[in-house]
C-alpha positions in Angstrom: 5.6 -20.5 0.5 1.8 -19.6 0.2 1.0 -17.7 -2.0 -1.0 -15.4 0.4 1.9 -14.5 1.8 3.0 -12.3 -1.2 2.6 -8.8 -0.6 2.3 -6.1 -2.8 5.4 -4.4 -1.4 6.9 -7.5 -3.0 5.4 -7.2 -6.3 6.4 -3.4 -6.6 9.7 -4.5 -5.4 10.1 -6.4 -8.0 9.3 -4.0 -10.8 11.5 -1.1 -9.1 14.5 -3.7 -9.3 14.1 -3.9 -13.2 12.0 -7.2 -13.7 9.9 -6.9 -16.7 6.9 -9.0 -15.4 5.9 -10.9 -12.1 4.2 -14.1 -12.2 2.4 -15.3 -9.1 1.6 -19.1 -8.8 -0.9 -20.7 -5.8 -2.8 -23.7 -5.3 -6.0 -24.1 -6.9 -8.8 -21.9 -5.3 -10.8 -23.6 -2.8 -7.9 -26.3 -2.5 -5.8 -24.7 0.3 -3.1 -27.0 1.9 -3.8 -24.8 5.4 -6.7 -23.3 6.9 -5.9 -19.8 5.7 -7.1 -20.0 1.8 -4.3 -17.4 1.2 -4.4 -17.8 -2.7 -8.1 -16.0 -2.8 -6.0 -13.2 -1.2 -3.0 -13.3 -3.3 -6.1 -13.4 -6.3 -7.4 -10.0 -5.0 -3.8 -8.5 -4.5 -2.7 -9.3 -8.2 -6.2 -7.9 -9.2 -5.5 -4.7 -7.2 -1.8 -4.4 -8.4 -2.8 -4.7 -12.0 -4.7 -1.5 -11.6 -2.2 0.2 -10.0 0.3 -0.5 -12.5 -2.1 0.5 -15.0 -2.4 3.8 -13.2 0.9 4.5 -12.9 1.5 4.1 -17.2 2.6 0.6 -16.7 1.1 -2.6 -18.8 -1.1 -4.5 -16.2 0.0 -7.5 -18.4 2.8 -7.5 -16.8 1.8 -9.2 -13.9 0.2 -12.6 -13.7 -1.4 -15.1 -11.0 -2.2 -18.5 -11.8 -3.7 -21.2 -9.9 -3.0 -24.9 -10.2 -2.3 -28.5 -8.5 1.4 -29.5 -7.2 0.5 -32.3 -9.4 0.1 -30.1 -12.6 3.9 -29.7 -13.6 2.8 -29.4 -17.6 0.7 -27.1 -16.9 2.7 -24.9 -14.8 5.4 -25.0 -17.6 2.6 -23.9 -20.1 1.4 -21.2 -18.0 5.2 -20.1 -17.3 5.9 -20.0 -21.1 2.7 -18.3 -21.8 3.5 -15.4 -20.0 7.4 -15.4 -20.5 6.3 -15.2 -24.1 3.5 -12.0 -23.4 6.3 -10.6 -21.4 9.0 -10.6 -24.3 6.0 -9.2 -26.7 5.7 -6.6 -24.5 9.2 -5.7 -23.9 11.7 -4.5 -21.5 10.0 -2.1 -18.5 8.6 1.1 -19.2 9.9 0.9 -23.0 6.6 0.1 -24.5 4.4 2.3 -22.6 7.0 5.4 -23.4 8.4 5.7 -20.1 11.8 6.7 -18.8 13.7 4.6 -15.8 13.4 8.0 -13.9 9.6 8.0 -14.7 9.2 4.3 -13.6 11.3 4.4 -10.5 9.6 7.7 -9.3 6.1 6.3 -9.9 7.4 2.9 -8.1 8.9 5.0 -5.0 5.5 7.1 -4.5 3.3 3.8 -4.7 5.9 1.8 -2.6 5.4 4.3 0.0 1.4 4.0 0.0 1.5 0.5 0.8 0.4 0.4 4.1 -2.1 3.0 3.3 -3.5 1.3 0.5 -3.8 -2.4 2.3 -6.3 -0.7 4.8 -8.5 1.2 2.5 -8.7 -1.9 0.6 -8.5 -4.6 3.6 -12.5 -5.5 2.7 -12.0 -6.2 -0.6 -8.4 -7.8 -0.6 -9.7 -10.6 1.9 -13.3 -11.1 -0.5 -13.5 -14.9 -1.9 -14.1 -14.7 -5.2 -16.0 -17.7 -6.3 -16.8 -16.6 -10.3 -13.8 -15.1 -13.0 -16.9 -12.8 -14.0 -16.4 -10.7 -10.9 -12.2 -10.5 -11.3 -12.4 -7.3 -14.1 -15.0 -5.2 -12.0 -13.4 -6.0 -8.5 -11.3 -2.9 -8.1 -13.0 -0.6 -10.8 -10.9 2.4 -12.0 -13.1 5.2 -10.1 -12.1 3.7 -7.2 -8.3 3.4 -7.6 -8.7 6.9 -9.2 -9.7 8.5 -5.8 -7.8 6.2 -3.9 -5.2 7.7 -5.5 -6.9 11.7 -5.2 -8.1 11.3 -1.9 -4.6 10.1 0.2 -5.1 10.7 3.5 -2.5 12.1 6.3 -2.2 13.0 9.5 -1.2 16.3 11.4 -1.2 16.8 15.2 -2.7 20.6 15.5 0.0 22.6 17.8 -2.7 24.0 19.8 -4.3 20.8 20.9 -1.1 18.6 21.3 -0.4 18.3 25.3 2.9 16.5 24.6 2.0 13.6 26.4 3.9 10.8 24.1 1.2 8.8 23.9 1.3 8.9 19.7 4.8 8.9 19.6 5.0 5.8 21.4 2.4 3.9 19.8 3.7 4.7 16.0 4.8 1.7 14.1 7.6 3.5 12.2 8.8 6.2 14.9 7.4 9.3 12.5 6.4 11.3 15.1 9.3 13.4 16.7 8.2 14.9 20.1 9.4 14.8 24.2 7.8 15.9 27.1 7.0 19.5 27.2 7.6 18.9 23.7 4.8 19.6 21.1 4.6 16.4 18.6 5.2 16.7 14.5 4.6 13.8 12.1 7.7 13.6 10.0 5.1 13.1 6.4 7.8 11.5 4.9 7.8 8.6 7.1 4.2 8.4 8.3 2.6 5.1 6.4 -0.7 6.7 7.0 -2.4 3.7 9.5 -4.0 6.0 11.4 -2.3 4.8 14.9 -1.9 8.4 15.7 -5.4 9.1 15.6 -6.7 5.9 17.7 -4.1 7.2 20.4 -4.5 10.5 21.1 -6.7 10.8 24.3 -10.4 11.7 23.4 -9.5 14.7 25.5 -7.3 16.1 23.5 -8.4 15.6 20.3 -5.0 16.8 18.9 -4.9 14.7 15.6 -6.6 15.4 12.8 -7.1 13.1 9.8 -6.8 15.0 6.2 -8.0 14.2 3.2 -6.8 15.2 -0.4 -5.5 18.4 1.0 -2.2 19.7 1.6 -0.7 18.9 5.7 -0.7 22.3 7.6 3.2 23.2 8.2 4.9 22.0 11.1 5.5 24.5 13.8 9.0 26.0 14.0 11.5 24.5 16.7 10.9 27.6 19.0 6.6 27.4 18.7 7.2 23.7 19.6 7.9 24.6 23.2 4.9 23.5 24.9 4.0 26.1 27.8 1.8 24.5 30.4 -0.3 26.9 33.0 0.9 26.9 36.8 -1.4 25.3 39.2 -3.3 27.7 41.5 
């Protein structure tokens, strides 16, 4: 499989299933057996995961890429035992950096969930080709992640704008947004992965969706305000 195909869904996977470290493993850079050069992505997701991890308390070391030849079976096993070796030194998950499973699986769940989220804000920098090992440290610097992080957007349809025409609802990639006709629309926040197809769809002429940033979501209506009451034609 290419490399480019891992995702970080996968990687966090991994870690919330109890693996003490990930290792990632491509073709050398520049080197691609397809068209795609996949392993520059897989490069920038590693990079991006390793400050993530290190956000959330755990040991970036923990995760590793490494790029080399299907001809170089030594040193694959080198770089294999290399980091099985750091991995050991380090120690079981969340034991060496003082965390709980509770901690670690919580953390884990909250970034899981951001995934899609994250992929856009970042879609610029994870599909960069980076030609130099000098740029890998300052790629994703930790301001950035830091208000990545602070500055999560969501998405709330304002009751007074929403003309219950289904046009969001339909569109939504993970069925989050619970509405009918006559029917005023809510975002279920627990299931939105923040893409922003909501906001693309809603008619210009509504303007009903409103994109928030590092603030609290409004409530949702209650079921009896969700009613929508249209006014008779003359």
């Amino acid at each position: 499989m290419c490399s480019g195909r891992v995702d970080l869904a996968h990687i966090l996977r991994a870690f919330a299933n109890g693996v003490d470290g990930v290792f990632v493993g491509g073709c050398r850079l520049g080197e691609c057996n397809y068209i795609t050069h996949g392993n520059y992505h897989a490069l920038n997701l590693v990079l991006l995961a390793k400050k993530i991890l290190a956000r959330i308390g755990l040991d970036p070391e923990r995760l590793r890429v490494a790029f080399m030849s299907a001809g170089e079976g030594n040193r694959f096993v080198e770089v294999v035992d290399d980091f099985t070796r750091t991995i050991k030194d380090i120690g079981p998950l969340g034991q060496s950096e003082g965390l709980d499973n509770n901690s670690v699986d919580t953390a884990l769940v909250e970034v899981s969930r951001l995934v899609p989220y994250i992929k856009i804000e970042k879609h610029t920098k994870l599909t960069a080709r980076l030609e130099n090992e000098s740029e890998y440290a300052d790629h994703f610097t930790d301001e950035e992640i830091e208000q990545l992080f602070d500055e999560v957007v969501s998405y709330y349809i304002d009751p007074e704008k929403c003309q219950a025409c289904m046009i969001c609802q339909r569109r939504c990639p993970v069925d989050a947004i619970d509405g009918g006709k006559n029917r005023i629309h809510v975002i279920d926040q627990e299931r939105c992965i923040k893409c922003g197809t909501c906001l693309d769809a809603c008619p210009s002429r509504f303007g009903a969706v409103d994109k928030i940033v590092g603030t609290p979501v409004p409530p949702p209506p209650t079921e009896a305000q969700r009613n929508l009451k249209r006014k008779a034609k003359a």
